[in-house]
C-alpha positions in Angstrom: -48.4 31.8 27.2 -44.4 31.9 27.7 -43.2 28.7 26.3 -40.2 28.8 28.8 -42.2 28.9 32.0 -44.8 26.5 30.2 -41.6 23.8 30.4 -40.1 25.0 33.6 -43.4 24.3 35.2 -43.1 21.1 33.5 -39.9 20.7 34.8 -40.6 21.0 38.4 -43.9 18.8 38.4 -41.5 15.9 37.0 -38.8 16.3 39.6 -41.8 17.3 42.5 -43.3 13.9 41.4 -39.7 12.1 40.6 -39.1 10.0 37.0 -41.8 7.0 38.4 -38.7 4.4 38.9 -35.4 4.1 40.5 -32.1 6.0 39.1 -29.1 3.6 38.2 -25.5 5.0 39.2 -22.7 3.5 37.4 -18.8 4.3 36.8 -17.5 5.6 33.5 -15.8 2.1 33.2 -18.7 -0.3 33.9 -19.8 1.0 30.6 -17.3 -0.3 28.3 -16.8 1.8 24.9 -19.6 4.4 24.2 -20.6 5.2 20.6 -22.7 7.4 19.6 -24.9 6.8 16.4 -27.6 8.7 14.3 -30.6 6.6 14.4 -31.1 5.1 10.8 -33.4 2.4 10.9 -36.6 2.7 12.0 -36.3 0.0 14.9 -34.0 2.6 15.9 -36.7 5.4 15.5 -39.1 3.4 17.7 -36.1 3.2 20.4 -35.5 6.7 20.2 -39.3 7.6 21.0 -40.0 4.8 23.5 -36.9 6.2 25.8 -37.7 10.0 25.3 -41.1 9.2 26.1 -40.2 7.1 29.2 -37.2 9.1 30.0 -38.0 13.0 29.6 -40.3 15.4 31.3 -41.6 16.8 27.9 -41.6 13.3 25.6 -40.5 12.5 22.1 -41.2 15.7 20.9 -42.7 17.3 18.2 -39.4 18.1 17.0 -39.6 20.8 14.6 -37.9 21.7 11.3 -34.7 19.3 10.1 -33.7 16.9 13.0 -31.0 15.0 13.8 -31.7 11.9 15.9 -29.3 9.4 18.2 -28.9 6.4 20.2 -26.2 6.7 22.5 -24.6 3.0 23.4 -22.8 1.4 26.1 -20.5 -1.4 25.1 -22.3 -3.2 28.4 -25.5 -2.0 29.1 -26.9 -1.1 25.8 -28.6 2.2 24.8 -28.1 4.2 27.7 -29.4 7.9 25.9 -31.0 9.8 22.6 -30.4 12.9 21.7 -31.8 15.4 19.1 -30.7 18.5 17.5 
């Protein structure tokens, strides 16, 4: 099976089907200052997982080999995005 149009299909049933809630559309400066930090606790772990799960087509993962994992925070509204590498 080709892995890429295994997740492009995945791709296109999520955005045929949408994300299950409402999008939220803000400016750059209701957002305050934005830092973004490598997840080091493991609170922060199970915040990572619980928004990749809830927030992309594919979920948490598996990510394979070393990872690099963060939380992405908005001086206002909290963690607002993860990202992995």
């Amino acid at each position: 099976m080709d892995v890429g149009a295994a997740s492009l299909g995945a791709l296109r049933a999520w955005a045929q089907a949408g994300s299950g809630h409402a999008g939220a559309c803000y400016c750059l400066s209701d957002l305050g200052d934005i830092e973004c930090a490598p997840v080091a606790s493991a609170h922060e772990r199970s915040e990572w997982e619980t928004l990749l799960e809830r927030e992309h087509f594919l979920g948490a993962g598996p990510l394979v080999g070393a990872r690099l994992r963060y939380l992405v925070r908005s001086a206002h509204l909290g963690v607002i995005g993860a990202l992995a590498f």
